[in-house]
Backbone as ProteinMPNN parsed JSONL, in Angstrom:
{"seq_chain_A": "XXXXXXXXXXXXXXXXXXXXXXXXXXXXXXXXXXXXXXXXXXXXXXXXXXXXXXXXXXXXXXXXXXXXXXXXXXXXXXXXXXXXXXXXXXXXXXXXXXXXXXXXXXXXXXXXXXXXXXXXXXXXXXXXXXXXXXXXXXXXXXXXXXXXXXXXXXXXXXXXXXXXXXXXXXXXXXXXXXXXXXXXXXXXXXXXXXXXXXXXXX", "coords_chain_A": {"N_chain_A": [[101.911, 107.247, 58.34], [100.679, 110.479, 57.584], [100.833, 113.253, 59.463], [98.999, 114.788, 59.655], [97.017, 113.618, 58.571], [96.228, 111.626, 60.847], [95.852, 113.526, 63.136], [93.38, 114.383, 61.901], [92.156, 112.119, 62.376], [92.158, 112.109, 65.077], [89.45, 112.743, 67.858], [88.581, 116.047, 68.78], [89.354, 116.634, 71.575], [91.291, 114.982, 72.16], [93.599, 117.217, 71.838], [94.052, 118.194, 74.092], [95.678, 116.462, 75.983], [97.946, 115.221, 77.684], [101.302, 113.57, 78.561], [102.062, 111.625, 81.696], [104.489, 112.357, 83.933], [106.818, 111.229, 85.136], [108.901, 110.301, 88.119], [112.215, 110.348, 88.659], [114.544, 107.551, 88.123], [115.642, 105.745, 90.994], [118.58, 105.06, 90.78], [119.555, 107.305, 89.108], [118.812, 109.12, 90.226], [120.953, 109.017, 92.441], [123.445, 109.324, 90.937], [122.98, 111.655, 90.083], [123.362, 113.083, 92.427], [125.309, 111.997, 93.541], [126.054, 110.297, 95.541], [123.892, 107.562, 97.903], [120.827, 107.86, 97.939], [117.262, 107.932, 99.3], [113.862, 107.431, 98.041], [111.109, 109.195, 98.278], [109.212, 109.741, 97.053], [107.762, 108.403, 95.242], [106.034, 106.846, 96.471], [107.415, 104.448, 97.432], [108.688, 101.484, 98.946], [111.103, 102.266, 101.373], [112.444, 100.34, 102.254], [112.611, 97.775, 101.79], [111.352, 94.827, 100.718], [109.234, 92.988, 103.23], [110.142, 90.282, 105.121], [108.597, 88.01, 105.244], [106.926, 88.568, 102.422], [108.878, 87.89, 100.49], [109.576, 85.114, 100.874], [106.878, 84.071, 100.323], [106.725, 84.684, 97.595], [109.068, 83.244, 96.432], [107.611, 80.731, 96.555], [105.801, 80.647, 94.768], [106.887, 81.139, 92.693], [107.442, 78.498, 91.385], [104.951, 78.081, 89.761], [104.996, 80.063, 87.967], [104.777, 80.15, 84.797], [102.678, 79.934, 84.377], [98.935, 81.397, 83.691], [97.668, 83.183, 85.695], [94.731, 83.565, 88.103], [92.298, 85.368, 86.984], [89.97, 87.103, 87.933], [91.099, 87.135, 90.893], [90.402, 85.689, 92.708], [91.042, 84.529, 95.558], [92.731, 86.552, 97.092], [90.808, 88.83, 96.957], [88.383, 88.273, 98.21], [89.673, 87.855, 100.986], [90.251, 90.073, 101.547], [88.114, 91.738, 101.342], [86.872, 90.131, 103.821], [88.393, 91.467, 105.425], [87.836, 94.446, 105.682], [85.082, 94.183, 105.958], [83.278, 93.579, 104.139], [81.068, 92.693, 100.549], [82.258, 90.938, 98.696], [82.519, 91.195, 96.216], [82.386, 93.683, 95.873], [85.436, 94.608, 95.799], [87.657, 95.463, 93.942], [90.5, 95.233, 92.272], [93.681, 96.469, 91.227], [96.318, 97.898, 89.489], [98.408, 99.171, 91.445], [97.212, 102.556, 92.394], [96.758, 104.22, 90.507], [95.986, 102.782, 87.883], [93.161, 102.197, 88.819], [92.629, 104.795, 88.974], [92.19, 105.475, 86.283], [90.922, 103.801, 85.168], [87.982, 104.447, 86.959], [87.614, 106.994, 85.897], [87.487, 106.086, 83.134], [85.307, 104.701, 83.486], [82.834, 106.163, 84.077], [82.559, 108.52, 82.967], [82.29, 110.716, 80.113], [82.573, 112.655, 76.794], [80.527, 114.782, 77.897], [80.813, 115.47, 80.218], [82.09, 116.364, 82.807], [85.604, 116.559, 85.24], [86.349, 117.294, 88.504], [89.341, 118.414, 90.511], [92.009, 119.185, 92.508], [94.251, 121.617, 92.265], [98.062, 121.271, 92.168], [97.422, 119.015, 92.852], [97.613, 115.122, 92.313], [98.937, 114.255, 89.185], [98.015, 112.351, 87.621], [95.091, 112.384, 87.987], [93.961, 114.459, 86.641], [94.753, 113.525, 83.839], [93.039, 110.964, 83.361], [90.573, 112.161, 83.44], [91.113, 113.878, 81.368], [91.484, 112.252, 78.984], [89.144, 110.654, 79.186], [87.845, 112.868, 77.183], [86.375, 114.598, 78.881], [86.265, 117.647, 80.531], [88.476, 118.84, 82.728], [88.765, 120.216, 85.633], [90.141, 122.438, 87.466], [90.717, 122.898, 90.894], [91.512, 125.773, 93.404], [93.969, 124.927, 96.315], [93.72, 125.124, 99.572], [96.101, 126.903, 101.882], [97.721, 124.714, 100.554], [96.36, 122.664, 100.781], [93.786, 120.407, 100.145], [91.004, 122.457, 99.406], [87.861, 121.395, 100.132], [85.35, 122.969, 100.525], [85.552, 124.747, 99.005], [85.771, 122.907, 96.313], [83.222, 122.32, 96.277], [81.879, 124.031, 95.784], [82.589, 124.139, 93.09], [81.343, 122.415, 92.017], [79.02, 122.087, 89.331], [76.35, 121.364, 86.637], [77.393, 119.795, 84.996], [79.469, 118.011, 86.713], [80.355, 115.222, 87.171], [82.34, 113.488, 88.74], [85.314, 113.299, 91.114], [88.062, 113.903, 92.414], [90.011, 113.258, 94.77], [92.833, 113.616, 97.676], [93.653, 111.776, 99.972], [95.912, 110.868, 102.902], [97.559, 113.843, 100.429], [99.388, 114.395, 97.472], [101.355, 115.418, 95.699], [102.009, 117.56, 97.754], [101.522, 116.337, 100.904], [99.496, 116.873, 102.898], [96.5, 116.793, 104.726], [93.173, 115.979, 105.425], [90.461, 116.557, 107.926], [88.164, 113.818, 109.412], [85.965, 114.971, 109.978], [85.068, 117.444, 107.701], [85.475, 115.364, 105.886], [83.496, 114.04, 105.882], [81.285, 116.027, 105.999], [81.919, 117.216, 103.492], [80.86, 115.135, 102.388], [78.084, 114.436, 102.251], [76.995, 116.56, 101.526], [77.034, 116.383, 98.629], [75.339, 116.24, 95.452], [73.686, 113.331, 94.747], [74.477, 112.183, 92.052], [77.082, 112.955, 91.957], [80.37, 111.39, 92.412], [82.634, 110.92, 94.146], [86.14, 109.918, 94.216], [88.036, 108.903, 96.606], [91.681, 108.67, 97.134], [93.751, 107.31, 98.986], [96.155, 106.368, 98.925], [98.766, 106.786, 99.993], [97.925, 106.767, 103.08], [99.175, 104.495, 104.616], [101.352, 105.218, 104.669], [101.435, 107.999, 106.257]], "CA_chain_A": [[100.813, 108.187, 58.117], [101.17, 111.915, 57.656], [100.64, 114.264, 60.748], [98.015, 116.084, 59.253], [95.976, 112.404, 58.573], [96.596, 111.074, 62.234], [94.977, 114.907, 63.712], [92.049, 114.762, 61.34], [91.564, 110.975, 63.281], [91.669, 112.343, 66.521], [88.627, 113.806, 68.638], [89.086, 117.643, 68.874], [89.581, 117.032, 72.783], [92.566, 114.585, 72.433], [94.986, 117.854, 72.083], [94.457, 118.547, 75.434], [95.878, 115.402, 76.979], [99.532, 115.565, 77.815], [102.125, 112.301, 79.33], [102.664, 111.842, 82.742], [105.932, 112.854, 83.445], [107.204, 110.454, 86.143], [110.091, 111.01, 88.672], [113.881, 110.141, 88.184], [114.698, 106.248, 88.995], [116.744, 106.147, 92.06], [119.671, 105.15, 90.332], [119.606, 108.549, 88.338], [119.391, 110.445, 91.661], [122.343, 108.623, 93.144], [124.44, 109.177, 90.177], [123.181, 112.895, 89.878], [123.494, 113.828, 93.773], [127.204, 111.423, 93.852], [126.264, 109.78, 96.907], [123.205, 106.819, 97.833], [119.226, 108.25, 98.319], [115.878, 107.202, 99.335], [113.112, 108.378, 97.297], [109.622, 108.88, 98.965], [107.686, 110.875, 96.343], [107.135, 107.46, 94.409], [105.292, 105.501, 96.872], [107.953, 103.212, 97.456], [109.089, 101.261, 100.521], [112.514, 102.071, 101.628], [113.227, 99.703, 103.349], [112.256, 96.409, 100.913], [109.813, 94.019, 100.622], [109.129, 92.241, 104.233], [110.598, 88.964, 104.524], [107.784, 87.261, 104.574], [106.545, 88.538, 101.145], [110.122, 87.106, 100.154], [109.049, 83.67, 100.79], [105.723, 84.059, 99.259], [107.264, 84.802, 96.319], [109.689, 82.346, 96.207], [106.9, 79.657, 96.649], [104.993, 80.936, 93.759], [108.035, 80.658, 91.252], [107.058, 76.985, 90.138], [103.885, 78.138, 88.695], [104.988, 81.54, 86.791], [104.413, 80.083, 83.833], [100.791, 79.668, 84.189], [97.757, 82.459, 83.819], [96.918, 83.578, 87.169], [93.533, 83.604, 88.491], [92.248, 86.824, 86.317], [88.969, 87.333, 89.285], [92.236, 87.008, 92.259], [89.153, 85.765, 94.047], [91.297, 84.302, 96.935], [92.959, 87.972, 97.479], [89.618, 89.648, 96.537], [87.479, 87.826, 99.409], [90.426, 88.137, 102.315], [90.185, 92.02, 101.662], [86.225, 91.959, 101.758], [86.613, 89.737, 104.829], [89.059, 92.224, 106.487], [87.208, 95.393, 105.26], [83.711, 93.914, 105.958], [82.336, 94.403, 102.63], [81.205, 91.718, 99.798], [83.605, 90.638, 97.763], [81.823, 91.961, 94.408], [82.681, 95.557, 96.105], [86.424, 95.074, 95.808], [88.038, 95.626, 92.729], [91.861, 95.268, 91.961], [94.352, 97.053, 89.964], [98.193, 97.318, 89.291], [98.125, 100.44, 91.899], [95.976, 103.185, 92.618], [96.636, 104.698, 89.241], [95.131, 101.872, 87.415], [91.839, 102.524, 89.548], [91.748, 106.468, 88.396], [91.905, 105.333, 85.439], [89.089, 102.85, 85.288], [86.671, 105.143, 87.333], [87.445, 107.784, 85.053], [86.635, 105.48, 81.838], [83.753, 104.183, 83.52], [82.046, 107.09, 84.698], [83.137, 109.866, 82.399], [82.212, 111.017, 78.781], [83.186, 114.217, 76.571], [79.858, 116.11, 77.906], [81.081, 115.316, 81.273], [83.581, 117.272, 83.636], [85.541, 115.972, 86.702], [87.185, 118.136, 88.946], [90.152, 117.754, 91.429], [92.757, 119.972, 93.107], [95.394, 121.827, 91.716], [98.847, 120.403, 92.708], [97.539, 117.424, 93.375], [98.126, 114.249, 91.359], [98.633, 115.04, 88.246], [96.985, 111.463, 87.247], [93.19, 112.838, 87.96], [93.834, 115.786, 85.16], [94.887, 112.921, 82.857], [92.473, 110.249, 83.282], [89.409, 112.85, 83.419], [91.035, 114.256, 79.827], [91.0, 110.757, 78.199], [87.924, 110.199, 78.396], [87.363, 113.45, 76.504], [85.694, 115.033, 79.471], [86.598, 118.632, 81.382], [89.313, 118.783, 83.747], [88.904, 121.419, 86.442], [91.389, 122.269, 89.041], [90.105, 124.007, 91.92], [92.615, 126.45, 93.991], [93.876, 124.828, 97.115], [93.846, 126.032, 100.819], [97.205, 126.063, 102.535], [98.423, 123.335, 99.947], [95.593, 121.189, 101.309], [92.387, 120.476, 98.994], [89.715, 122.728, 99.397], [86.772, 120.521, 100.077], [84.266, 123.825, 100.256], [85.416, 125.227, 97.882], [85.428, 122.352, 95.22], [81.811, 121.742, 96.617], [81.551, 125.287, 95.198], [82.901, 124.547, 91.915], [80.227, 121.602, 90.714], [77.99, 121.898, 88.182], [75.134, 120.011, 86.177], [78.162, 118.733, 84.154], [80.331, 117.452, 87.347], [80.174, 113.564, 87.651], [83.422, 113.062, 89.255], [85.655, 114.438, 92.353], [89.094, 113.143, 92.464], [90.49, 113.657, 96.005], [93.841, 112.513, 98.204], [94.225, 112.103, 101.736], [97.179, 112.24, 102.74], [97.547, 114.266, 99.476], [100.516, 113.997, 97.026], [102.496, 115.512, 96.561], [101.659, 118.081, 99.13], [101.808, 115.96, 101.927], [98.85, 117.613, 103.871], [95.644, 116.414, 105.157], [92.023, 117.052, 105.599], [90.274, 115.618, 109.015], [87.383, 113.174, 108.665], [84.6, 115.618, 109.685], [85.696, 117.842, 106.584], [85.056, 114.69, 104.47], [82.009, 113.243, 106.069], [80.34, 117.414, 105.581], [81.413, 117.215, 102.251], [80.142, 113.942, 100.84], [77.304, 114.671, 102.648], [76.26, 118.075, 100.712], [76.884, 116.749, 97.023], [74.37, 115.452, 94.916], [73.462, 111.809, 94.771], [75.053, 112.01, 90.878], [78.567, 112.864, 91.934], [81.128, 110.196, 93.154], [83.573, 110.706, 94.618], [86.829, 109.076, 94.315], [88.952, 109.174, 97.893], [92.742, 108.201, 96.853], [94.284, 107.131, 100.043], [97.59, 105.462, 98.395], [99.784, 107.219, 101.113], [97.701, 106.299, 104.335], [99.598, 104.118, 105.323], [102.698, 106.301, 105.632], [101.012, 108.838, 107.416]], "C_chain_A": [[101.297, 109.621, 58.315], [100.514, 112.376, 59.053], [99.123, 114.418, 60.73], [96.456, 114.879, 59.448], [95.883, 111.875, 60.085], [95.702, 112.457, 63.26], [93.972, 114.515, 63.265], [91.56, 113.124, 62.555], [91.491, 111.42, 64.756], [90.46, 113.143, 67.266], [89.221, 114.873, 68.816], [89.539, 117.427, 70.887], [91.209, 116.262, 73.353], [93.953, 115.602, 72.504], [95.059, 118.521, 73.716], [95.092, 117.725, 76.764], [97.653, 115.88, 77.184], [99.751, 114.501, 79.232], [101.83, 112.647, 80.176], [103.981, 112.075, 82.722], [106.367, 112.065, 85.18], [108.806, 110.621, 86.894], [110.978, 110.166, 88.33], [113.921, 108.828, 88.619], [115.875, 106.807, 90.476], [118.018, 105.803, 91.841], [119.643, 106.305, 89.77], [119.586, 108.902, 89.145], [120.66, 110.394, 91.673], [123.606, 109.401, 92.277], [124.143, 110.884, 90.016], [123.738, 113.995, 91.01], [125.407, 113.359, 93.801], [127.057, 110.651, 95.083], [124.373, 108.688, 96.887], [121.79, 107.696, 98.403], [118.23, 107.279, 98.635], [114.988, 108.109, 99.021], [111.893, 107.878, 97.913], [108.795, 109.501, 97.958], [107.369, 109.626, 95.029], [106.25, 106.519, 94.75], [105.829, 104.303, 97.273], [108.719, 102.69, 98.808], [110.392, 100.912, 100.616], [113.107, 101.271, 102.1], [112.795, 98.007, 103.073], [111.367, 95.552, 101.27], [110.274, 92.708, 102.23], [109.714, 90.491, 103.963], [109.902, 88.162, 104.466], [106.661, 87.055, 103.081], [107.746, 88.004, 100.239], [109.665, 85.866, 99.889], [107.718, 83.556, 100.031], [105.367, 84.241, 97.727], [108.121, 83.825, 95.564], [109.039, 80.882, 95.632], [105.837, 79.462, 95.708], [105.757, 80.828, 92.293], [107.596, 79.405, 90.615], [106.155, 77.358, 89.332], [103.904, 79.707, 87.998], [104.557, 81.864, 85.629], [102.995, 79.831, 83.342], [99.754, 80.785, 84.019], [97.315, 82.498, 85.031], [95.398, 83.837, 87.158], [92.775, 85.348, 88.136], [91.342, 87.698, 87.521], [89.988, 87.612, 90.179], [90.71, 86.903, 92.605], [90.116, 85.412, 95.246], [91.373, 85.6, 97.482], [91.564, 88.865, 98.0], [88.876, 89.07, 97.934], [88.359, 87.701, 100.706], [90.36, 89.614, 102.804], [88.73, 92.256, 101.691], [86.246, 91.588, 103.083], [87.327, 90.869, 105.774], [88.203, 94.026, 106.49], [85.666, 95.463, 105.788], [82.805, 94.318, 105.2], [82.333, 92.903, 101.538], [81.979, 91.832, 98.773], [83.421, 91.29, 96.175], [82.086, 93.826, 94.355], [84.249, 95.272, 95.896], [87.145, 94.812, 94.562], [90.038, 96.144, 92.479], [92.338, 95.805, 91.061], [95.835, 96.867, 89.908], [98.821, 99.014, 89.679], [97.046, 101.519, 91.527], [96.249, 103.418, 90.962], [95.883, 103.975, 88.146], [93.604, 102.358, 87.599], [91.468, 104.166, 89.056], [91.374, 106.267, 87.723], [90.598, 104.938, 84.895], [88.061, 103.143, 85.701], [86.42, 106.048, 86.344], [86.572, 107.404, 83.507], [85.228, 104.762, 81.738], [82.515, 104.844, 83.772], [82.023, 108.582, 83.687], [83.069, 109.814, 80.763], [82.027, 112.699, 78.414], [81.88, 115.214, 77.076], [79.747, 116.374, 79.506], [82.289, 116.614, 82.049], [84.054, 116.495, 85.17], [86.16, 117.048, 87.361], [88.297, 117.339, 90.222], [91.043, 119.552, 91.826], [93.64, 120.623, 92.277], [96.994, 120.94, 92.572], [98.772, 119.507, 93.924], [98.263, 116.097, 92.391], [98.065, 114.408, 90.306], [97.928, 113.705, 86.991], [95.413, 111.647, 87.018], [93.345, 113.251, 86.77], [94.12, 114.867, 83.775], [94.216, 112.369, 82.519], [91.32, 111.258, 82.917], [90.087, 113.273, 82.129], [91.299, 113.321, 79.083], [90.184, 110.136, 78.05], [87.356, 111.744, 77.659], [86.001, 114.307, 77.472], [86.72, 116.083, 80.058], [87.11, 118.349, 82.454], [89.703, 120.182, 84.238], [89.767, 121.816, 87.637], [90.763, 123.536, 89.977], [91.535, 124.238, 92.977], [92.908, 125.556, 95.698], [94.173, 125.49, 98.368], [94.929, 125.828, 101.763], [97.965, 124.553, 101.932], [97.156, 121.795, 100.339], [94.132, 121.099, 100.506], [91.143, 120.916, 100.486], [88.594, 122.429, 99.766], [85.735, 121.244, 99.814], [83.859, 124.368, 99.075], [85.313, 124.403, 95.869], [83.968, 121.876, 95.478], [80.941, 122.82, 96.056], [81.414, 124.799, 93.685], [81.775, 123.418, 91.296], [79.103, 121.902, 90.534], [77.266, 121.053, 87.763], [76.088, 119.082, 85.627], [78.688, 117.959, 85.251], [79.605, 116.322, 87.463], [81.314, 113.06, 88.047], [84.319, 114.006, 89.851], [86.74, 113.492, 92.013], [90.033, 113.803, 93.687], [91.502, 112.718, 97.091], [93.81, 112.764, 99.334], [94.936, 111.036, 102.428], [97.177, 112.853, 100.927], [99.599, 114.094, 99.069], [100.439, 114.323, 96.036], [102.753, 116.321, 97.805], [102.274, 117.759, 100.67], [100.718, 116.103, 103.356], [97.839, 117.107, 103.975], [94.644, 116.87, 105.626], [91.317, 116.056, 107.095], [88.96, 115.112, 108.158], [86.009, 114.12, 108.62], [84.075, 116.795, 108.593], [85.045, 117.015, 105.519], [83.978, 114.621, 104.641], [81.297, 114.505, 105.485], [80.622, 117.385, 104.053], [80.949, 116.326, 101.393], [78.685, 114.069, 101.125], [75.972, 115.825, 101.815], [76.312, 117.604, 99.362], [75.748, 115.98, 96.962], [74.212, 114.226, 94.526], [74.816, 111.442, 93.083], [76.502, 112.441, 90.7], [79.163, 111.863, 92.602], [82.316, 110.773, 92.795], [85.082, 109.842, 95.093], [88.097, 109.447, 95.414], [90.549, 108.156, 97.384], [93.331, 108.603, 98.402], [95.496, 105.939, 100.04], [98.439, 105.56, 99.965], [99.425, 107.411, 103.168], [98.204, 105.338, 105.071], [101.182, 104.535, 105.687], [102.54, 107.168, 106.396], [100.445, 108.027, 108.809]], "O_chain_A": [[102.196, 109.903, 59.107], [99.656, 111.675, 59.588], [98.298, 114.204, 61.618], [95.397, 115.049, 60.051], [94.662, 111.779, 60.209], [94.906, 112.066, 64.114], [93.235, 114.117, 64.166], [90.685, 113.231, 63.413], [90.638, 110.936, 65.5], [90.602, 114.364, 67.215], [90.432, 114.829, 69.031], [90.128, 118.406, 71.346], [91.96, 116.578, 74.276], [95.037, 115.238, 72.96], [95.962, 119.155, 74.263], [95.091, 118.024, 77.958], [98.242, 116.862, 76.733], [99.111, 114.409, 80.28], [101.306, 113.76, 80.22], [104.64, 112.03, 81.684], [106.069, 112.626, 86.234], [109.763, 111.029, 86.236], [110.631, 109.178, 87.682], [113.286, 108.702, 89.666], [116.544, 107.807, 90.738], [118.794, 106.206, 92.707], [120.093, 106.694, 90.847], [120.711, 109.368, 89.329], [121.45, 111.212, 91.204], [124.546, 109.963, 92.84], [125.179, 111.513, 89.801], [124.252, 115.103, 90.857], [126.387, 114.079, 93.995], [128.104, 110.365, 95.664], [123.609, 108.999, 95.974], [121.95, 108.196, 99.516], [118.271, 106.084, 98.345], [115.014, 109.276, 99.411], [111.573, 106.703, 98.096], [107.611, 109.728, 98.206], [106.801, 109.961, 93.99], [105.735, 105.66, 94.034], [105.169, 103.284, 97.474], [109.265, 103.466, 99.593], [110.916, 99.863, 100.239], [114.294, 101.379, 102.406], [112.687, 97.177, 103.975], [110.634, 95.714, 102.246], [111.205, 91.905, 102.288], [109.68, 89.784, 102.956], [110.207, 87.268, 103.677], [105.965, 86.105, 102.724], [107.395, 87.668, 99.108], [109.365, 85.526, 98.744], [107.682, 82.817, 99.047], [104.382, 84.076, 97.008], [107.995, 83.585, 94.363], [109.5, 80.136, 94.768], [105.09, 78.484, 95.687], [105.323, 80.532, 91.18], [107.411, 79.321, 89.401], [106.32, 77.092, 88.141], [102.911, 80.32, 87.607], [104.138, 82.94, 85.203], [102.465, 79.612, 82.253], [100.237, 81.439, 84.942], [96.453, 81.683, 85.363], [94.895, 84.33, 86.148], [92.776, 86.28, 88.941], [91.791, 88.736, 88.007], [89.826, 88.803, 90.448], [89.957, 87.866, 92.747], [89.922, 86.224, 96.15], [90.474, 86.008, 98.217], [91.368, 89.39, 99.096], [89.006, 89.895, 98.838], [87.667, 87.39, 101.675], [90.395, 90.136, 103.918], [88.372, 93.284, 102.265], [85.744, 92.421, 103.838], [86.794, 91.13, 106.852], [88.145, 94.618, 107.568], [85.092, 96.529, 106.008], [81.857, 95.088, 105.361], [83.272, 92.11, 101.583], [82.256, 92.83, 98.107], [84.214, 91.711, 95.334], [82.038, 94.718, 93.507], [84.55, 96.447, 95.688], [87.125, 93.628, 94.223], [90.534, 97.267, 92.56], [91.737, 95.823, 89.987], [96.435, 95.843, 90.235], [99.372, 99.813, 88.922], [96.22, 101.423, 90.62], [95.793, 102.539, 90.232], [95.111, 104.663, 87.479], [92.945, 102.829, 86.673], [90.345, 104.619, 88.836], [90.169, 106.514, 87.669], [89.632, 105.514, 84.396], [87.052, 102.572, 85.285], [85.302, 106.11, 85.834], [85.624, 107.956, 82.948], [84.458, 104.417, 80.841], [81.399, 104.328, 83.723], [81.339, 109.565, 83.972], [83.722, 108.964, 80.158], [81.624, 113.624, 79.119], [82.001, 116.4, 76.77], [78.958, 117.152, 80.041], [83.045, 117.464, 81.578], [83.282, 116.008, 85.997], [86.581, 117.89, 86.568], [88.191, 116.21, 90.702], [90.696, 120.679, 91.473], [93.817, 119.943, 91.266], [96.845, 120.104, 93.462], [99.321, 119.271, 95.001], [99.361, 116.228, 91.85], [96.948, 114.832, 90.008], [97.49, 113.965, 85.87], [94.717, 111.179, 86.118], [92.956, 112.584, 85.811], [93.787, 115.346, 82.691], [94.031, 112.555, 81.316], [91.071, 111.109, 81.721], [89.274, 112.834, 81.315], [91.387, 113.844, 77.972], [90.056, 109.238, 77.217], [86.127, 111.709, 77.593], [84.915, 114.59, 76.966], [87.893, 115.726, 80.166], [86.483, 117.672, 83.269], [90.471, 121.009, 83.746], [89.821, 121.195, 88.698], [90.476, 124.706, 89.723], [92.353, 123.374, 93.294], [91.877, 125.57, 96.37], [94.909, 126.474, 98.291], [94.92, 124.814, 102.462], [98.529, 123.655, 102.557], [97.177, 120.572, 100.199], [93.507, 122.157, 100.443], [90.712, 120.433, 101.534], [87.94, 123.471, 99.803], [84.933, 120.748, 99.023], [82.827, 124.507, 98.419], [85.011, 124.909, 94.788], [83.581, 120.947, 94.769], [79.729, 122.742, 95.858], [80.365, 124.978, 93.066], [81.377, 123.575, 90.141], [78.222, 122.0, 91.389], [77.296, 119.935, 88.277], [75.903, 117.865, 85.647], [78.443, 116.789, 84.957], [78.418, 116.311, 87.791], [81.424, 111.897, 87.66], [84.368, 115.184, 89.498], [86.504, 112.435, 91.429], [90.713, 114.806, 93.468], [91.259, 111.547, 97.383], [93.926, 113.903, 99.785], [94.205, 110.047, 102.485], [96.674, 112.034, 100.159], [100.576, 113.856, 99.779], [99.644, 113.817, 95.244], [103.494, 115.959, 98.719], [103.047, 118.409, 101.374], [100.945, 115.654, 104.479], [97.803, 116.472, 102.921], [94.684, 117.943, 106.228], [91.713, 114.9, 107.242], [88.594, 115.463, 107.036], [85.192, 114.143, 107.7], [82.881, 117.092, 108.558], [84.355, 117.434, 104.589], [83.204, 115.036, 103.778], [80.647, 114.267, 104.467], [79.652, 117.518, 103.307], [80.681, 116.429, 100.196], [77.961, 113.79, 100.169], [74.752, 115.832, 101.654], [75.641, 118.319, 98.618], [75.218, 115.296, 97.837], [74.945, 114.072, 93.549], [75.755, 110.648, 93.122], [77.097, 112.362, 89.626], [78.477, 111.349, 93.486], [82.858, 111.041, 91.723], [85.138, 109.222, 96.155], [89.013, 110.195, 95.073], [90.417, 106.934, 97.309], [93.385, 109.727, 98.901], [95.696, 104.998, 100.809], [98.641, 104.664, 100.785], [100.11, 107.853, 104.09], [97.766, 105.211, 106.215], [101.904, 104.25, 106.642], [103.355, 107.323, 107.305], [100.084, 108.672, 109.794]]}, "name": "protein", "num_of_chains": 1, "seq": "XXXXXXXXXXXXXXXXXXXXXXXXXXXXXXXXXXXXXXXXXXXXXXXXXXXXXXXXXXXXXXXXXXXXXXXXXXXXXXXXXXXXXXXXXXXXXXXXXXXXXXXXXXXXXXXXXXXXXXXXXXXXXXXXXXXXXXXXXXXXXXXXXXXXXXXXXXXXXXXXXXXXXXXXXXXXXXXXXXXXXXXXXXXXXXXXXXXXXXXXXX"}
């Protein structure tokens, strides 16, 4: 198909989307630095998968070839039970990123807007411009999101907050009475999505 035919098919808001742009494998460090790294700005655990997820893996090899349980209800109702929440509240993905995604497409249309931080993830600004909705970046304070001031920035359009704590890449953190005051003040019709990938490294 020509260029020109492939544009005319796209919504006028698709030119504002643009890739993620994902970091270097850690072989490409190694080989660019000359010497062995550990990379933390991917989320990933230096120090390999516990040995008892080893075995749990191992013991799952016979049946690879089968369709896994699409619900994961077992998973799904151990994490309600540990959480104390019904199982119909917890909802799986293939990492957080998955989950922006899916709030974003479920919550979000072009007469919509979400907002989020500036150098924060740069996932929010993507997902909120795929569904063809406004992506606002509000200035942060000391590298650390705002909370007042994006409590400033919504509008009739805002139906979505996209917020990290610990934040990332940053690194910086907001306390809880911070959050509790600001979920507190918005309007019933915003939701709020708390990305807390990196709580358990902090």
């Amino acid at each position: 198909m020509k260029k020109s035919i492939v544009q005319g098919l796209l919504p006028s808001w698709a030119s504002r989307i643009h890739p993620y742009v994902t970091g270097k494998p850690v072989e490409e460090v190694e080989r660019d630095l000359g010497h062995s790294a550990r990379k933390l700005a991917s989320n990933e655990n230096p120090y390999g998968p516990s040995p008892r997820t080893v075995v749990a893996i191992e013991r799952s090899l016979g049946r690879i070839h089968l369709y896994p349980d699409s619900s994961v209800h077992e998973l799904r109702q151990k994490l309600a039970g540990h959480q104390g929440v019904g199982i119909n509240q917890v909802i799986l993905g293939a990492g957080s990123s998955e989950l922006i995604h899916l709030a974003a497409r479920a919550f979000l249309s072009p007469v919509d807007e979400g907002l989020t931080s500036e150098s924060a993830f740069p996932i929010y600004c993507l997902a909120i411009s795929e569904t063809g909705a406004a992506a606002r970046l509000v200035t942060m304070r000391d590298m650390t999101f705002d909370l007042a001031a994006i409590r400033r920035a919504v509008t009739h359009r805002t139906k979505i907050i996209f917020i990290a704590n610990p934040d990332n890449p940053t690194g910086t953190m907001f306390p809880t009475r911070e959050l509790l005051a600001f979920l507190n003040d918005l309007p019933p019709r915003v939701m709020v999505v708390l990305d807390e990938a990196y709580y358990d490294y902090a």
